[in-house]
C-alpha positions in Angstrom: -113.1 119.7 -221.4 -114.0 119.8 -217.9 -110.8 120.6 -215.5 -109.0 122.7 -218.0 -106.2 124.8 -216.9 -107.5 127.5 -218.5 -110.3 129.8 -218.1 -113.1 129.3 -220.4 -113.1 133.3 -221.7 -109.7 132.3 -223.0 -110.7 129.7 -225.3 -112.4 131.7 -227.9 -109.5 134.5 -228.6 -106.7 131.2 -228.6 -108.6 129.4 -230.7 -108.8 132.6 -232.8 -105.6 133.2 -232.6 -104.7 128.8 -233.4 -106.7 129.6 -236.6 -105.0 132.4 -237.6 -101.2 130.6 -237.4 -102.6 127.6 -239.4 -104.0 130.3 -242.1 -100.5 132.3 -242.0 -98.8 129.2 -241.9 -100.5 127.6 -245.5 -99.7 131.0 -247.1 -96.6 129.1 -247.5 -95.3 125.9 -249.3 -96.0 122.9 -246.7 -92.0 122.0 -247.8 -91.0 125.0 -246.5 -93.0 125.1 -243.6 -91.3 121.7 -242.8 -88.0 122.7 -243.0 -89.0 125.9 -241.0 -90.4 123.8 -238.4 -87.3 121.0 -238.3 -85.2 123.7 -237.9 -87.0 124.6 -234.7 -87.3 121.5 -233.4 -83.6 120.4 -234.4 -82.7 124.2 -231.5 -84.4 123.4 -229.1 -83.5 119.7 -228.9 -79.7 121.5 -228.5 -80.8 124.3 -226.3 -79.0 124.3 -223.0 -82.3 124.2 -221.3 -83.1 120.7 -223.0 -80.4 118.7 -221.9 -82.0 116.6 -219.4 -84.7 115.9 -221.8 -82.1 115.0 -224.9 -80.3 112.6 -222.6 -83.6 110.7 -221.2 -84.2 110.8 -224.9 -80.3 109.5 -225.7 -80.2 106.6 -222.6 -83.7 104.8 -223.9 -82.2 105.0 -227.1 -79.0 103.4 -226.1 -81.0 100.8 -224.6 -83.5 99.4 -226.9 -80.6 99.6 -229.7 -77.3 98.7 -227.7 -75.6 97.9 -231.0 -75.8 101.8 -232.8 -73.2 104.0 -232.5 -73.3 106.7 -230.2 -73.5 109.5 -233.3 -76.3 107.7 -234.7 -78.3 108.0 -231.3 -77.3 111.0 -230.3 -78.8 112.2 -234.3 -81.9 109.7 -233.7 -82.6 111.7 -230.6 -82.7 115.0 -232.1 -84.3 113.5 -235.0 -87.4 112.9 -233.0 -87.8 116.3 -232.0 -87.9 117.7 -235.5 -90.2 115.1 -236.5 -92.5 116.6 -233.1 -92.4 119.8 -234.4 -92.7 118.6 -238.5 -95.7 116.3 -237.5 -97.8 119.9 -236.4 -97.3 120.8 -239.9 -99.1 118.0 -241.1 -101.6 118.0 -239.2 -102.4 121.4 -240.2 -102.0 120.3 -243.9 -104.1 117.1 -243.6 -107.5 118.2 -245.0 -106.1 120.4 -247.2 -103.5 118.0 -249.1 -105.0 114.5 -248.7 -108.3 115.2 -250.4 -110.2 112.4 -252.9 -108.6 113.6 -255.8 -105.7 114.5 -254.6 -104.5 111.7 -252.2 -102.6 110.4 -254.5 -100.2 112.5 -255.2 -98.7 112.7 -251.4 -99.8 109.2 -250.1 -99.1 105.5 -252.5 -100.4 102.5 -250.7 -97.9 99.7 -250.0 -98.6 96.3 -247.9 -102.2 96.9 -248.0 -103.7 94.5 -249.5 -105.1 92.5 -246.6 -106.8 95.4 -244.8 -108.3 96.8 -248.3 -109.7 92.9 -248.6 -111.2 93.4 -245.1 -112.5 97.0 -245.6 -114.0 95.9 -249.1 -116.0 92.9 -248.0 -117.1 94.6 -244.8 -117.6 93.7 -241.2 -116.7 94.8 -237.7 -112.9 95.7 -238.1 -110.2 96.7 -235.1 -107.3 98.5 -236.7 -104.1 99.6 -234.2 -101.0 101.8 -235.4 -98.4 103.2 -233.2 -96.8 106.5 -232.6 -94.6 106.5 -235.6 -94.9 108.2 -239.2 -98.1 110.0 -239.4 -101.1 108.3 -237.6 -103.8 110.5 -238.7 -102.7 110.4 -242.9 -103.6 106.7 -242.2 -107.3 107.1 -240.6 -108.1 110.1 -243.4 -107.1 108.7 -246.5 -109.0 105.3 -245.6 -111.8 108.0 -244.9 -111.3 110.1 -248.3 -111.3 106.5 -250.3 -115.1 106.3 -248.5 -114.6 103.8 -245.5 -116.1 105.0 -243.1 -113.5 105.3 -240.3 -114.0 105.9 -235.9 -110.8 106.6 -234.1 -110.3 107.2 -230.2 -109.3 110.7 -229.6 -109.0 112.8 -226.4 -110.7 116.0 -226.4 -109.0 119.2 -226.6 -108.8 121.3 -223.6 -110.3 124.2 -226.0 -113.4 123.7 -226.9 -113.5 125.6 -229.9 -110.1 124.1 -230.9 -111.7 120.8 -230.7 -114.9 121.5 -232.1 -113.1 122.7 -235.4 -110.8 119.2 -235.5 -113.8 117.5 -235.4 -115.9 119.2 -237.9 -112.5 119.3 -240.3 -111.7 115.3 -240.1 -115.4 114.4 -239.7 -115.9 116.4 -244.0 -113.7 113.7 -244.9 -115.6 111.2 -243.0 -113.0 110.2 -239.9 -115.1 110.3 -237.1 -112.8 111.1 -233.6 -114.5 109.3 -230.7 -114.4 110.7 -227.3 -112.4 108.8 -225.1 -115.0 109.7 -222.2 -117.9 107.2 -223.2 -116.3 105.7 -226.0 -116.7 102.4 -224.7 -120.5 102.4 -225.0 -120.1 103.4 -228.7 -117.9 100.7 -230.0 -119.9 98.1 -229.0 -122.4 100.0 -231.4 -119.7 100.9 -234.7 -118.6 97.2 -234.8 -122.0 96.0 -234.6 -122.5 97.9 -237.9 -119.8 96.2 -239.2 -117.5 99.3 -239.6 -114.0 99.5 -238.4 -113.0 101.3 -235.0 -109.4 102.6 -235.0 -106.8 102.8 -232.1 -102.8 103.9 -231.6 -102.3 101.4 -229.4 -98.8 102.0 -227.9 -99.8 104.4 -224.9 -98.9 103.2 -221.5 -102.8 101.7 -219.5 -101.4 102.1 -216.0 -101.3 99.9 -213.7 -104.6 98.3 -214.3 -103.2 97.0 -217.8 -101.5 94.2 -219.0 -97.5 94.5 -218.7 -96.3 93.0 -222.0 -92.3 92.9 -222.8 -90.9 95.7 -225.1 -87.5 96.1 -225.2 -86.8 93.8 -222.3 -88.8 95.8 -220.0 -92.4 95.7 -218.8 -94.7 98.2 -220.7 -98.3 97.9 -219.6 -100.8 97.7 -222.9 -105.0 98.3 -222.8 -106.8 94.8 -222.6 -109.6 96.6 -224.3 -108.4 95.9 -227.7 -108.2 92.7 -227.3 -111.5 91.8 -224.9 -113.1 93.9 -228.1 -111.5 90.9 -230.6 -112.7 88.4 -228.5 -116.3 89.8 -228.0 -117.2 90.5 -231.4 -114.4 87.8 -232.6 -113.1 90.5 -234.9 -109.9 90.2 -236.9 -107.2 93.1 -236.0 -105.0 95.0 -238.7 -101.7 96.4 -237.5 -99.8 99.1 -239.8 -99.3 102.6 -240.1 -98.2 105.6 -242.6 -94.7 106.2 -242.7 -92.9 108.7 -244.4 -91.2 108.0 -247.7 -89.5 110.3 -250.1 -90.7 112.0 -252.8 -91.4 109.7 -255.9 -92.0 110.6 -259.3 -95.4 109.6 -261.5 -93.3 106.5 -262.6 -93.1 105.3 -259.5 -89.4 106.6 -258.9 -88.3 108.1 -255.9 -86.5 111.4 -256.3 -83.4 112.0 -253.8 -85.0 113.3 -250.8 -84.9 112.7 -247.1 -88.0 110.5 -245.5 -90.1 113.1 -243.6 -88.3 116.1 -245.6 -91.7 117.0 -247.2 -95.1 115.4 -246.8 -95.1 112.1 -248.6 -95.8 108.5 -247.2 -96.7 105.1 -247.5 -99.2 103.1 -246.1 -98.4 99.1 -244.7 -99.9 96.8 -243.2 -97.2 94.7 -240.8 -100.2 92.2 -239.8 -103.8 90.7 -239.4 -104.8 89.1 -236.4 -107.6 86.6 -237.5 -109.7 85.2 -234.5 -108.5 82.1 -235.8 -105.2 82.5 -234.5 -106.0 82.5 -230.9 -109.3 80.8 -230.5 -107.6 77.5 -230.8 -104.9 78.5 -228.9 -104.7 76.6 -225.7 -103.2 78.8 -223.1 -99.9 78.0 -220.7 -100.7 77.5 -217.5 -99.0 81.0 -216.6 -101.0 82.6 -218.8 -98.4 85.4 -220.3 -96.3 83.7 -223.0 -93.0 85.6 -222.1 -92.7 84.0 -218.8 -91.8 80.6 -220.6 -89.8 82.2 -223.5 -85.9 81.6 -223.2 -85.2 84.6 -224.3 -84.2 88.1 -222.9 -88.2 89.1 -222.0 -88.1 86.4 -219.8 -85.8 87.9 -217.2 -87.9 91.0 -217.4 -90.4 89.2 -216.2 -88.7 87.4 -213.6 -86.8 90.2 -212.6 -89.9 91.8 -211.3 -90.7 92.0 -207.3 -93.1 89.0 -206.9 -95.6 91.0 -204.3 -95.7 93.3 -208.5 -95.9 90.1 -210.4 -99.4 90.1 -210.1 -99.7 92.3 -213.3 -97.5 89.4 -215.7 -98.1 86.0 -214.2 -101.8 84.7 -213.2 -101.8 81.6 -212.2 -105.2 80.8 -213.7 -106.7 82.0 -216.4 -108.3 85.6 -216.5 -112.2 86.0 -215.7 -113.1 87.2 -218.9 -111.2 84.6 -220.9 -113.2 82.0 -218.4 -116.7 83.6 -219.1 -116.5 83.4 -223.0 -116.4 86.6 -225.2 -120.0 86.9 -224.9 -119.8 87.4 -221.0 -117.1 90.3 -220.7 -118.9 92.9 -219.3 -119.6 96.7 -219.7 -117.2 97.5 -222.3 -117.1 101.0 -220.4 -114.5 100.0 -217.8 -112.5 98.8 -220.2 -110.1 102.2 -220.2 -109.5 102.3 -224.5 -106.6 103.8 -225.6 -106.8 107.2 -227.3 -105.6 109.3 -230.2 
């Protein structure tokens, strides 16, 4: 990609040297690897070096879950790091375990009948997840069971590196958008009717739309939803999270979530255009402003010369226009993988 830190001789002995790690490193058991990797990931949370980290790590902890002990977010903190450093495992795994005969054996499917009703029948389809579990075991399995999947990715500095990603997820039939002119080719996918998939948690800046999470102001991408409105599409919400290991019976055997490479696959909900296009909005147009609750101070707790981003006193252009009126979907700014 253009503006990478490193020269572009480099890229082809790293890359080289990438693909010789991920060979040496499926020489042995992926259950090993993952406790090899943990392990890592468990020192270097601890390492003297990392405190500053841990403790940023510790204090948002503390405050979206004021009622947990301090052991259990002190554990929950370092747990995310071996879960960083498990999750490259994986990734390196993916093609090779989750094939279309073998799927089964490290993925069941759980919640899912709504989506698979959707995906079935056919028809332009926005599916979100978050930065939990594993995002990608969710877009390739739905590829290796033969729906054709598009998910928003951002390019790897290393060419080659990225080349071979692409070439790997695009055998099982997950195609990775580029981030850099996907917004001319979505329009195009849903038009097909096939689904185009997001992990929608990523903070837009300050040209997106601050939403309360946690009792604070997180700014989300508008694109998903101006997408929704344009081709009133319905959206499907879930994600792969890691489960223990379960027998052929169904039974789970006594293992720790993320200990080896076995998850399930929910879906937590299905936005139907129906569900907002009779919805008449308040006149201050984000719903947390009138909500009793605790995300109403965040939002009133904001400088007003910032409030700009949370309360409009009129309705938004493009919600005035009509779905069919929006605009280049270009400038929209979509989230990525």
């Amino acid at each position: 990609m253009a503006g990478s830190a490193l020269p572009v001789w480099t890229h082809t002995p790293i890359y080289a040297a990438a693909r010789a790690a991920v060979a040496t490193l499926q020489v042995f058991p992926v259950e090993q690897n993952l406790r090899t990797m943990r392990a890592v990931g468990e020192a270097i949370a601890t390492a003297p070096w990392n405190r500053k980290r841990l403790q940023r790590a510790v204090d948002n902890l503390r405050w979206c879950f004021p009622d947990w002990s301090d052991e259990r977010v002190h554990d929950s903190a370092v747990e995310s790091y071996r879960r960083l450093f498990a999750l490259a495992v994986e990734m390196a795994y993916t093609p090779r375990l989750i094939t279309r005969d073998g799927w089964t054996d490290r993925v069941r499917l759980g919640e899912f009948g709504p989506a698979l009703e959707r995906l079935i029948r056919g028809g332009p389809t926005l599916m979100i997840t978050g930065h939990c579990g594993n995002w990608e075991v969710l877009g390739y399995t739905l590829a290796e069971l033969g729906f054709p999947m598009h998910a928003l990715y951002r390019p790897l500095d290393l060419k080659p590196l990225d080349r071979w990603v692409r070439e790997t997820r695009a055998g099982a039939g997950l195609e990775l958008l580029d981030k850099f002119g996907a917004g001319h080719r979505m329009p195009e996918i849903l038009r097909k009717g096939e689904p185009v998939a997001f992990i929608a948690d990523q903070n837009a800046g300050d040209r997106g739309l601050f939403v309360p999470f946690f009792d604070r102001l997180a700014s989300a991408y508008k694109s998903i939803g101006l997408l929704a409105m344009r081709f009133e599409t319905p959206i499907i919400c879930g994600g792969a999270r890691a489960v223990p290991r379960w027998s052929a019976e169904g039974d789970s055997f006594h293992t720790v979530a993320g200990a080896d490479f076995h998850y399930e696959i929910d879906v937590t909900d299905v936005i139907m255009p129906e569900d907002w296009q009779a919805h008449a909005d308040p006149p201050l147009s984000h719903p947390a402003v009138l909500d009793p609750h605790p995300p109403r101070r965040a939002v009133l707790n904001v400088p007003r010369k910032e409030r700009v981003h949370v309360v409009q006193p009129r309705d938004p252009s493009h919600r005035r226009r009509g779905p069919d009126q929006i605009g280049p979907l270009h400038q929209l700014h979509p989230p990525v993988l």
